[in-house]
HTML snippet that shows the backbone in 3Dmol.js (N, CA, C, O; Angstrom):
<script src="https://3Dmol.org/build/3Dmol-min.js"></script>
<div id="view" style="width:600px;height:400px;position:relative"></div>
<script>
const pdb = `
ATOM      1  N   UNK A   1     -10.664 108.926 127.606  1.00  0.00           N
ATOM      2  CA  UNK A   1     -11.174 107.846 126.785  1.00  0.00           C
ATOM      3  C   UNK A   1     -10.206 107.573 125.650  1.00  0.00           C
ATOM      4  O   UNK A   1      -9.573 108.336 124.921  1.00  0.00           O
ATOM      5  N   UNK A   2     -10.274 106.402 125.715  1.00  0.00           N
ATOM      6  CA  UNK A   2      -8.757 106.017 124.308  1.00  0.00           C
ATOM      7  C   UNK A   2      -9.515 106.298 123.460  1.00  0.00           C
ATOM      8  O   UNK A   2     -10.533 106.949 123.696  1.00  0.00           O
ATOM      9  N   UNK A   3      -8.963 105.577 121.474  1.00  0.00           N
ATOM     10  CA  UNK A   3      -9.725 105.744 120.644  1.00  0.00           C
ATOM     11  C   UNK A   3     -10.169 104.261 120.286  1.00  0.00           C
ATOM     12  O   UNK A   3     -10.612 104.156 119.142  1.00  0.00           O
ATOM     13  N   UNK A   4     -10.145 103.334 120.884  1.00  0.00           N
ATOM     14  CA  UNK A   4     -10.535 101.984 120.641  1.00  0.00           C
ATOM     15  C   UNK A   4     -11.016 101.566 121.725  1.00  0.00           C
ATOM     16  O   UNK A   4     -10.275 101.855 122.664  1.00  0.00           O
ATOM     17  N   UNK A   5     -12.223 100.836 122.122  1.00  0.00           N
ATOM     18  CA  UNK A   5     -13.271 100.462 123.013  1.00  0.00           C
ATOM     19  C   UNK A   5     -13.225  99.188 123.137  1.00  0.00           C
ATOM     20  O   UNK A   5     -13.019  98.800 121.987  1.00  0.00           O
ATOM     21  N   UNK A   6     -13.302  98.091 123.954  1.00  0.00           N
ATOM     22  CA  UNK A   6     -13.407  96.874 123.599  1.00  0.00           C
ATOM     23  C   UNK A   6     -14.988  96.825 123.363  1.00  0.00           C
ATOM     24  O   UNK A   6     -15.675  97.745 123.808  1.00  0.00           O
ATOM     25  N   UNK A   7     -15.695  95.545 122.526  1.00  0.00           N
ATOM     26  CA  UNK A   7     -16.805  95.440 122.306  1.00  0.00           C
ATOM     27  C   UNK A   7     -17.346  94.843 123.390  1.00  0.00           C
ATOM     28  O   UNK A   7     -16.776  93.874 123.892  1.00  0.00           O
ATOM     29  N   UNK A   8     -18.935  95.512 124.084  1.00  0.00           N
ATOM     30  CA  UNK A   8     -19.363  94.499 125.064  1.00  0.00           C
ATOM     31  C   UNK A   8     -20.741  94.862 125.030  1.00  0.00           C
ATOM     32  O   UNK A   8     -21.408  95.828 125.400  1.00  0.00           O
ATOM     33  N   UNK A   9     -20.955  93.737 124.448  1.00  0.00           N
ATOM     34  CA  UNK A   9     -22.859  93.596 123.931  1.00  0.00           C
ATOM     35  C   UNK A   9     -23.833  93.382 125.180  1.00  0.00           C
ATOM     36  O   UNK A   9     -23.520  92.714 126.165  1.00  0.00           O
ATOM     37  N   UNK A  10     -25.022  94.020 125.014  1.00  0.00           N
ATOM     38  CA  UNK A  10     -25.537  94.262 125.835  1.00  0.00           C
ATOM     39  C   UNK A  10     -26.465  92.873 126.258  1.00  0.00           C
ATOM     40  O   UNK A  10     -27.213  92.791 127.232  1.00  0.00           O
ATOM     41  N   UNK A  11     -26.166  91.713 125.140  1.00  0.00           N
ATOM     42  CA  UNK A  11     -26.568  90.436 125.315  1.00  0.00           C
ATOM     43  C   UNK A  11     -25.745  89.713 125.584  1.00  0.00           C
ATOM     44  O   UNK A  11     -24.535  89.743 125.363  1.00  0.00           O
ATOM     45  N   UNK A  12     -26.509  88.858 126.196  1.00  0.00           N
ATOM     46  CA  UNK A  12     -25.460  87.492 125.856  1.00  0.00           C
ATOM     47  C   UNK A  12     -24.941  87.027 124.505  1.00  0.00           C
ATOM     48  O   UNK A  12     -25.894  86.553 123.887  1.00  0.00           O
ATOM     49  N   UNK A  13     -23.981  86.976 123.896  1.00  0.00           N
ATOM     50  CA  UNK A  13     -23.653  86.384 122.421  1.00  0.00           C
ATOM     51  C   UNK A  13     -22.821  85.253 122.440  1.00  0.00           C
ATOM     52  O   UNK A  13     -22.020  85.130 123.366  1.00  0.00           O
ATOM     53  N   UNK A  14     -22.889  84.468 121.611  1.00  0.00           N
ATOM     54  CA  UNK A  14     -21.161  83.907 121.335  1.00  0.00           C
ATOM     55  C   UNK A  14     -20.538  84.325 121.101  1.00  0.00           C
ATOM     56  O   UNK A  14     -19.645  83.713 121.687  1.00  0.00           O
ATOM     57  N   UNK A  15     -20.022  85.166 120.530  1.00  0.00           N
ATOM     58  CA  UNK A  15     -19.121  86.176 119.939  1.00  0.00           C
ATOM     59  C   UNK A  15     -18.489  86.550 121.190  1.00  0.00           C
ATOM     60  O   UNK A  15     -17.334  86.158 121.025  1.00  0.00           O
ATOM     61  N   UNK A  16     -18.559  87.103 122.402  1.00  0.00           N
ATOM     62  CA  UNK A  16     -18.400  87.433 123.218  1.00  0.00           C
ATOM     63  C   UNK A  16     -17.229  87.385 123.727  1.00  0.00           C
ATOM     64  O   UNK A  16     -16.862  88.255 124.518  1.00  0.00           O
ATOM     65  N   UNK A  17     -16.195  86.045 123.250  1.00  0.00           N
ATOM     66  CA  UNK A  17     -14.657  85.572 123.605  1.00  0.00           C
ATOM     67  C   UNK A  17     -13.660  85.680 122.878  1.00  0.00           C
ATOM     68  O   UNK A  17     -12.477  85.404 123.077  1.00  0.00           O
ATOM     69  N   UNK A  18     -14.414  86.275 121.655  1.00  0.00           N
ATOM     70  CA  UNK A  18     -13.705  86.706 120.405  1.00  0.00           C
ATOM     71  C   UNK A  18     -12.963  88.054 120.358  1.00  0.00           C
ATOM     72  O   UNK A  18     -12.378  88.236 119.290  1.00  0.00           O
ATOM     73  N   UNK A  19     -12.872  88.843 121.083  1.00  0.00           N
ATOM     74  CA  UNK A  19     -12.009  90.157 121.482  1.00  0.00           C
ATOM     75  C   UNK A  19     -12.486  90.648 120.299  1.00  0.00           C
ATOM     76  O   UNK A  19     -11.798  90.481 119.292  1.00  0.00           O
ATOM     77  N   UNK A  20     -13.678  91.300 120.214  1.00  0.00           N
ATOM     78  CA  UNK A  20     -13.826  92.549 119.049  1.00  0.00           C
ATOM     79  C   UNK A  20     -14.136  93.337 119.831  1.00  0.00           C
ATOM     80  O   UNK A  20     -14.709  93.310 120.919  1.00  0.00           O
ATOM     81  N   UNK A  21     -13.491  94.464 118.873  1.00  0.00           N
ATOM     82  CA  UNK A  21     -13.398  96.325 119.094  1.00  0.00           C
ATOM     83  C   UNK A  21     -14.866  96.703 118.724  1.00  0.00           C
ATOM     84  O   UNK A  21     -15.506  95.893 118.054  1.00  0.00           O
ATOM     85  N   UNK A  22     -15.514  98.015 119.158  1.00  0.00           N
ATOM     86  CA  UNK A  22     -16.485  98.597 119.304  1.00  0.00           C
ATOM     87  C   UNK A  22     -16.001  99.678 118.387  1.00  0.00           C
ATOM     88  O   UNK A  22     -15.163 100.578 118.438  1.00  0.00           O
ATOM     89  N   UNK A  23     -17.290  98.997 117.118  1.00  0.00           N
ATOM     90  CA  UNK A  23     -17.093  99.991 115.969  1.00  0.00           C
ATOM     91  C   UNK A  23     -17.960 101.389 115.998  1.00  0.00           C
ATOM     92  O   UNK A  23     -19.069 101.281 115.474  1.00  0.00           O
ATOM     93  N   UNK A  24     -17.589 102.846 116.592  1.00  0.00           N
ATOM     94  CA  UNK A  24     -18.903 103.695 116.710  1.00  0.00           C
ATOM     95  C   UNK A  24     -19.741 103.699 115.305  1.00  0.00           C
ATOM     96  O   UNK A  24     -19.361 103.223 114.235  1.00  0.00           O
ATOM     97  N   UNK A  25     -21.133 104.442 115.618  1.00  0.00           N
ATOM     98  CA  UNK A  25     -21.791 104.395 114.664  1.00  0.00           C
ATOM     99  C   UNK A  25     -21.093 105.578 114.055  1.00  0.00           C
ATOM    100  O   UNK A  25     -20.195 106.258 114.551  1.00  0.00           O
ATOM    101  N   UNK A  26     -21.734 105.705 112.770  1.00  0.00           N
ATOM    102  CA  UNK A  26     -21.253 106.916 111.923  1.00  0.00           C
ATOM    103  C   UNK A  26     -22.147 106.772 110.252  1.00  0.00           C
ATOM    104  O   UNK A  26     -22.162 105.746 109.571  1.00  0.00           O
ATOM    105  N   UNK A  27     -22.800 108.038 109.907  1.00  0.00           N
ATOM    106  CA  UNK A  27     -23.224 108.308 108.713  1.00  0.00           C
ATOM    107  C   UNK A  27     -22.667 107.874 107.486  1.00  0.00           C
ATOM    108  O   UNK A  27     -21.497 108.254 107.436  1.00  0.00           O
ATOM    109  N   UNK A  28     -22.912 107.408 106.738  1.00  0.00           N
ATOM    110  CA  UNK A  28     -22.310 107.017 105.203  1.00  0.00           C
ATOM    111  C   UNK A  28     -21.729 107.878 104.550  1.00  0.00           C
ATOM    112  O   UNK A  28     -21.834 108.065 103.338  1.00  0.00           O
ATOM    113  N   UNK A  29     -21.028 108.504 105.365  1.00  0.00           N
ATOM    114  CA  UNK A  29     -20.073 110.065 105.034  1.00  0.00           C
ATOM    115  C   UNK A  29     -18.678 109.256 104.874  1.00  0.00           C
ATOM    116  O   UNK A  29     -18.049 108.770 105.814  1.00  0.00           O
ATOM    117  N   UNK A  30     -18.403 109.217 103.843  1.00  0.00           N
ATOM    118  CA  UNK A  30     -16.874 109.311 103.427  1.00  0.00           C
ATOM    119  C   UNK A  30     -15.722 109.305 104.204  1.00  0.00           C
ATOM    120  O   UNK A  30     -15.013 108.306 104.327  1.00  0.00           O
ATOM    121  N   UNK A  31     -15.450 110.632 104.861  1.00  0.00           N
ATOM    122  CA  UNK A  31     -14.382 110.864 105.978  1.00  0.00           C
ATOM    123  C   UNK A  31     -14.105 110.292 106.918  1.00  0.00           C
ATOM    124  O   UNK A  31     -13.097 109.779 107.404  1.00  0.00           O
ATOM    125  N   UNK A  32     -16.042 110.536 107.377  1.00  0.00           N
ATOM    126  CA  UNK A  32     -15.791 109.888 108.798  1.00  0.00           C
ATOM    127  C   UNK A  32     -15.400 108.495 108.736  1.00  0.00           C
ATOM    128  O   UNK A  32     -14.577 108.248 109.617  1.00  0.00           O
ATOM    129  N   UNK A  33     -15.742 107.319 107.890  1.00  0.00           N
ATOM    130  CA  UNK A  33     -15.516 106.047 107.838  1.00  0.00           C
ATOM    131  C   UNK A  33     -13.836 106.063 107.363  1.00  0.00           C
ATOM    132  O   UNK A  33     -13.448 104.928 107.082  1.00  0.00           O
ATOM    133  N   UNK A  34     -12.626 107.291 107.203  1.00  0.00           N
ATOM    134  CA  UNK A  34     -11.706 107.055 106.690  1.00  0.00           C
ATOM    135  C   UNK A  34     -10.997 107.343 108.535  1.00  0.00           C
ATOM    136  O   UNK A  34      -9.878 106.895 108.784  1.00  0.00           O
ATOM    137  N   UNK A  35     -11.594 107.907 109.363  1.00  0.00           N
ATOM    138  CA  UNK A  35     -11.013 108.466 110.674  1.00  0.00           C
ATOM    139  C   UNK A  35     -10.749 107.407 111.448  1.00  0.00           C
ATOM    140  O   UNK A  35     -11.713 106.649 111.343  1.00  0.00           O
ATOM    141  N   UNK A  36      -9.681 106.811 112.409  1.00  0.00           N
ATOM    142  CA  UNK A  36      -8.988 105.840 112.729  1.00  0.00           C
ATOM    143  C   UNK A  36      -9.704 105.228 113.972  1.00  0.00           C
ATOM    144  O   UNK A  36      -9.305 104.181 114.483  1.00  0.00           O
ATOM    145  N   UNK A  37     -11.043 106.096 114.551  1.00  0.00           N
ATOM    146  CA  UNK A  37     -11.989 105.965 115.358  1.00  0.00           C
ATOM    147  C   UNK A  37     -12.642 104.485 114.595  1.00  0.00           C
ATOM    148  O   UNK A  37     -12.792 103.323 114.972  1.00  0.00           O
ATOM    149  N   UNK A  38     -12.894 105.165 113.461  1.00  0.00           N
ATOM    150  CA  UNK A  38     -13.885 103.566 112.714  1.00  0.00           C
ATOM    151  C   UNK A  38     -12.572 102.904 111.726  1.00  0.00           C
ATOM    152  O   UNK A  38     -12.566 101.674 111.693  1.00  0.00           O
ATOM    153  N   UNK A  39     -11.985 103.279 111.301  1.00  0.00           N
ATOM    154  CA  UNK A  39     -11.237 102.283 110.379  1.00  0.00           C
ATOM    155  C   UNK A  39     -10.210 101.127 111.357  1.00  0.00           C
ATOM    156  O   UNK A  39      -9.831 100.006 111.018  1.00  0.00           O
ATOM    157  N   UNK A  40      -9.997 101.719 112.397  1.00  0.00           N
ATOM    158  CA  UNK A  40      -9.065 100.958 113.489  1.00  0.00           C
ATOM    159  C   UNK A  40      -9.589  99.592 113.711  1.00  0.00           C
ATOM    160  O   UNK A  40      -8.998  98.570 113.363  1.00  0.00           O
ATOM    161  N   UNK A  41     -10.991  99.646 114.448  1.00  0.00           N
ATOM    162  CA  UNK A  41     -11.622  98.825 114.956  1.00  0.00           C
ATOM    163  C   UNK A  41     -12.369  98.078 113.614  1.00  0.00           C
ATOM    164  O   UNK A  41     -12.160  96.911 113.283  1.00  0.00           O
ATOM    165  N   UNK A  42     -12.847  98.570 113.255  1.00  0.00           N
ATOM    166  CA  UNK A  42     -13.335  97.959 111.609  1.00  0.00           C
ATOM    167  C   UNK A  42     -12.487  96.730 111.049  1.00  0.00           C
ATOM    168  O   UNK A  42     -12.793  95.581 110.729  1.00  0.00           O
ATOM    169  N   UNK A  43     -11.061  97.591 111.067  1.00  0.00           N
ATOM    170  CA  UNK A  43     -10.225  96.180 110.138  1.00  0.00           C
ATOM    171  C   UNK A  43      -9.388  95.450 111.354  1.00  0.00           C
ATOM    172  O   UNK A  43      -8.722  94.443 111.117  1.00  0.00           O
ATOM    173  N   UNK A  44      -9.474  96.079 112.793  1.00  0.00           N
ATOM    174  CA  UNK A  44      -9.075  94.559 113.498  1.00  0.00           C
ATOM    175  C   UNK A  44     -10.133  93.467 113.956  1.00  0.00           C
ATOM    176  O   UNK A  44      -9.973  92.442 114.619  1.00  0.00           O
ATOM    177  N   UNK A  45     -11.505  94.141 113.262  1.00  0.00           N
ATOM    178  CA  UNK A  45     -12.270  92.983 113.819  1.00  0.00           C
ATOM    179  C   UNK A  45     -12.141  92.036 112.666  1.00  0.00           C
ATOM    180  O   UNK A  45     -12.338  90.950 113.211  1.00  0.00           O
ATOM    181  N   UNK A  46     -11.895  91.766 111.211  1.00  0.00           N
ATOM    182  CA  UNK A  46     -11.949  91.014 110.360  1.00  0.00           C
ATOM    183  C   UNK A  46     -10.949  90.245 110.679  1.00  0.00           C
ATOM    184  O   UNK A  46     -10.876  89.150 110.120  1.00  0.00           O
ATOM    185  N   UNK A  47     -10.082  90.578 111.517  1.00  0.00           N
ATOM    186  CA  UNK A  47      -8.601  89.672 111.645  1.00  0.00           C
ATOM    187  C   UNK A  47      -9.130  88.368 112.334  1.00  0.00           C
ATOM    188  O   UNK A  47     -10.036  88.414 113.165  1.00  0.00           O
ATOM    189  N   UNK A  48      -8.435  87.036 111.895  1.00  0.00           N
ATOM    190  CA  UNK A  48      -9.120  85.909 112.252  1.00  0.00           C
ATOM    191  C   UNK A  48      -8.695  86.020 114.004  1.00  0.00           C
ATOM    192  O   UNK A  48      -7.931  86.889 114.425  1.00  0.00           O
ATOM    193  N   UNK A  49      -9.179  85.242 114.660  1.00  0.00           N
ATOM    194  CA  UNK A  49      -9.720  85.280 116.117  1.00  0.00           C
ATOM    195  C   UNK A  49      -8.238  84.995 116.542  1.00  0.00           C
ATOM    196  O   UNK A  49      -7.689  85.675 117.410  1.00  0.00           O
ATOM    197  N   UNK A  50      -7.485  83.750 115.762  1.00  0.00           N
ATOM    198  CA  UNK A  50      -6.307  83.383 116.034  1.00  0.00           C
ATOM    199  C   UNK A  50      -5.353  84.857 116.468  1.00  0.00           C
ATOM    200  O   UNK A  50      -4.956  85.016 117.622  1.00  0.00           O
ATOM    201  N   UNK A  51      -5.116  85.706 115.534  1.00  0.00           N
ATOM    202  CA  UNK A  51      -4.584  87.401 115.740  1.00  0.00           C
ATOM    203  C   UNK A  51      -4.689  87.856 116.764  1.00  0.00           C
ATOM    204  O   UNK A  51      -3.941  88.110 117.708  1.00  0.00           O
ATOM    205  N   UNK A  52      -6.272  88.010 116.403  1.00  0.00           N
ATOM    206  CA  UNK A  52      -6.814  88.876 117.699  1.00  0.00           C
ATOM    207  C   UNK A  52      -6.488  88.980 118.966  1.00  0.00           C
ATOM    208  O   UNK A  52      -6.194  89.982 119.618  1.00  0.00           O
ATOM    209  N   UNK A  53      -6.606  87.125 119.475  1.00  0.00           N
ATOM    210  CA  UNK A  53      -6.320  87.092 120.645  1.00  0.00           C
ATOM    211  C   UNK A  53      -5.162  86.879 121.565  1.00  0.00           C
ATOM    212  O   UNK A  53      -5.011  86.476 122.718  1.00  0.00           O
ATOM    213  N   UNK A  54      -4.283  87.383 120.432  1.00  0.00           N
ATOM    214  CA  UNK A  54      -2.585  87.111 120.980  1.00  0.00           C
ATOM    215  C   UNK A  54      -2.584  87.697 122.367  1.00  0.00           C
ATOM    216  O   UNK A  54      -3.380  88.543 122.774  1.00  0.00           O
ATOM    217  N   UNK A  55      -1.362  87.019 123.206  1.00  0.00           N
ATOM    218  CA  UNK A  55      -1.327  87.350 124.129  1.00  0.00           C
ATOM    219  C   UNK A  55      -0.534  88.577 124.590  1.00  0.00           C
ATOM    220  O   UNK A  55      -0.774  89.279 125.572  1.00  0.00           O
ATOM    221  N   UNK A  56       0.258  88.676 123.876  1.00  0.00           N
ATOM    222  CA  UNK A  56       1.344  90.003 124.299  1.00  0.00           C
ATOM    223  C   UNK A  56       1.383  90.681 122.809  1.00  0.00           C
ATOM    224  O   UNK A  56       0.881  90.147 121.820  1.00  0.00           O
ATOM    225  N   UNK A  57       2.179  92.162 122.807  1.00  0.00           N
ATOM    226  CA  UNK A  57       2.020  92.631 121.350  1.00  0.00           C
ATOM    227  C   UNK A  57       3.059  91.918 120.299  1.00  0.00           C
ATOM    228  O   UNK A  57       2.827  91.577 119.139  1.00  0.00           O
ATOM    229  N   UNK A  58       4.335  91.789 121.088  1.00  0.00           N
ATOM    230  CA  UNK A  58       5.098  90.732 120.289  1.00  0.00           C
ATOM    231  C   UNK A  58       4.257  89.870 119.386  1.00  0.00           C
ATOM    232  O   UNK A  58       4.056  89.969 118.175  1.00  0.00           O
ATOM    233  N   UNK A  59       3.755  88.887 120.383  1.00  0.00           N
ATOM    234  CA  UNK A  59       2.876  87.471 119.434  1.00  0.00           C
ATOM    235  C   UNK A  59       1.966  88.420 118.571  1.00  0.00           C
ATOM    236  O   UNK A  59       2.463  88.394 117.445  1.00  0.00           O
ATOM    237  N   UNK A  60       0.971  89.167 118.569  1.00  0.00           N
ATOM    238  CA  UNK A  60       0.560  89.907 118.259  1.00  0.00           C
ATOM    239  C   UNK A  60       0.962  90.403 116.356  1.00  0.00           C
ATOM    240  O   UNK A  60       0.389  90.246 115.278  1.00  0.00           O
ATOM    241  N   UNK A  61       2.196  91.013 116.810  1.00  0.00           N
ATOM    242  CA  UNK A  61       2.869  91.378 115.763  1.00  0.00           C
ATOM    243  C   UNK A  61       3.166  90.106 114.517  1.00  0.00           C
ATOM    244  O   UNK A  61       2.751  90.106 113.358  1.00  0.00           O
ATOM    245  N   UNK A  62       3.906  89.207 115.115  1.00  0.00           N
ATOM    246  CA  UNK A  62       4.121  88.273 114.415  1.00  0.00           C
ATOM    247  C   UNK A  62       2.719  87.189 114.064  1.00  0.00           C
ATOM    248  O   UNK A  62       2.687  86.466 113.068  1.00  0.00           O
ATOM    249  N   UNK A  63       2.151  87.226 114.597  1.00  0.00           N
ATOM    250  CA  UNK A  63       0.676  86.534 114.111  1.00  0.00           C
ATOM    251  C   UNK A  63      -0.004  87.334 112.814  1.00  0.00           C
ATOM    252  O   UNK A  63      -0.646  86.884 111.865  1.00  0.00           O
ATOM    253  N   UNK A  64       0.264  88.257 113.039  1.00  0.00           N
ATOM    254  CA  UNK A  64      -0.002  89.504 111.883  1.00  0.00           C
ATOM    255  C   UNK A  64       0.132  89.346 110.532  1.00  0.00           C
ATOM    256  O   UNK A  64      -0.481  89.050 109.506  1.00  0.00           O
ATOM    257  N   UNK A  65       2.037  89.926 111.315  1.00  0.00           N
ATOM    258  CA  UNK A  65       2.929  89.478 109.752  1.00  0.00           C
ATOM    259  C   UNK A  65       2.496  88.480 108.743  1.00  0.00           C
ATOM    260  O   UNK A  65       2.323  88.525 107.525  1.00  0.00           O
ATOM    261  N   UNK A  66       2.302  86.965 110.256  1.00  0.00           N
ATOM    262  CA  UNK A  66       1.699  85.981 109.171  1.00  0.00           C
ATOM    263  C   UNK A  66       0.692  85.557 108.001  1.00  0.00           C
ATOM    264  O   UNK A  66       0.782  85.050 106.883  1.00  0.00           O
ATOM    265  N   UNK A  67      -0.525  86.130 109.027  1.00  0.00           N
ATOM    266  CA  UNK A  67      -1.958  86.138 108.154  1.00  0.00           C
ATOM    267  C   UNK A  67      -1.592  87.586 107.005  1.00  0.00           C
ATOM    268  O   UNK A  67      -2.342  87.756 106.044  1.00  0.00           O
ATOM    269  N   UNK A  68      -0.936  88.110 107.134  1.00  0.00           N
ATOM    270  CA  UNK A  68      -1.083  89.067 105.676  1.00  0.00           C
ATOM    271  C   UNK A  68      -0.090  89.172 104.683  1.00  0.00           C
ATOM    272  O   UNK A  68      -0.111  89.957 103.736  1.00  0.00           O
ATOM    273  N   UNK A  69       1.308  87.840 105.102  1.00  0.00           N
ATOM    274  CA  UNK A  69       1.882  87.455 104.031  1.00  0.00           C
ATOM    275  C   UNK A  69       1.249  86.359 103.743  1.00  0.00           C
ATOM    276  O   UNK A  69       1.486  86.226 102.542  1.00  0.00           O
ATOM    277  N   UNK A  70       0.382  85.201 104.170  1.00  0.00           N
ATOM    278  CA  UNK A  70      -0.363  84.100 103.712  1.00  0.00           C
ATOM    279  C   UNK A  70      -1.630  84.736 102.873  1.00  0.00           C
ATOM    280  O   UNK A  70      -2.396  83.972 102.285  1.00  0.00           O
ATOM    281  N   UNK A  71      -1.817  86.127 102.838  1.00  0.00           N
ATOM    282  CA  UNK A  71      -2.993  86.435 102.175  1.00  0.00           C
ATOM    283  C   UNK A  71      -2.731  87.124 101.371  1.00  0.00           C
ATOM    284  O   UNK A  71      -3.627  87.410 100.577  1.00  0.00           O
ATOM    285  N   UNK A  72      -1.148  87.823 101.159  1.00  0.00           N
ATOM    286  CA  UNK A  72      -0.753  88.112  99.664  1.00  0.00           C
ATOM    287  C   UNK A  72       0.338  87.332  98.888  1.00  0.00           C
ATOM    288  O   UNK A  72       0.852  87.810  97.877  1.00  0.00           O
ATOM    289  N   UNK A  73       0.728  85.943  99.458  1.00  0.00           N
ATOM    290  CA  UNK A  73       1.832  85.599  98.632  1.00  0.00           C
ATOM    291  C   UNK A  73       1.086  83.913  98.436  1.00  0.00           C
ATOM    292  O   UNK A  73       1.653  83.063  97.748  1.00  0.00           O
TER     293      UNK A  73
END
`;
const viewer = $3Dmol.createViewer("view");
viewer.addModel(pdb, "pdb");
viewer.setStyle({}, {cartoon: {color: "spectrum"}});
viewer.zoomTo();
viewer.render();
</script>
């Protein structure tokens, strides 16, 4: 088992085409929310959909770069 899951709801959603990661559950414990199990999937699901759904890691990368120099400069 990797450490990142794709998300797949047990409903029908809209959300559904949006490529989010499957955040496990976990206690309001400190650590565990710092372990790369939940912080991984956590902060690539906030990434706008545009990111997300790059096609190769290249585009990927550079879609990245973009949204987080447009969100600190």
């Amino acid at each position: 088992a990797g450490l990142c899951t794709a998300y797949d709801p047990t409903r029908a959603l809209c959300a559904t085409d949006h490529f989010y990661l499957e955040v496990p559950f976990t206690a309001c414990n400190f650590v565990k929310r710092n372990v790369f199990s939940f912080a991984g999937p956590s902060l690539f699901n906030v990434l706008p959909c545009s990111v997300r759904s790059s096609s190769s890691l290249a585009i990927f990368k550079q879609c990245l770069k973009t949204h987080l120099f447009i969100q600190n400069f």
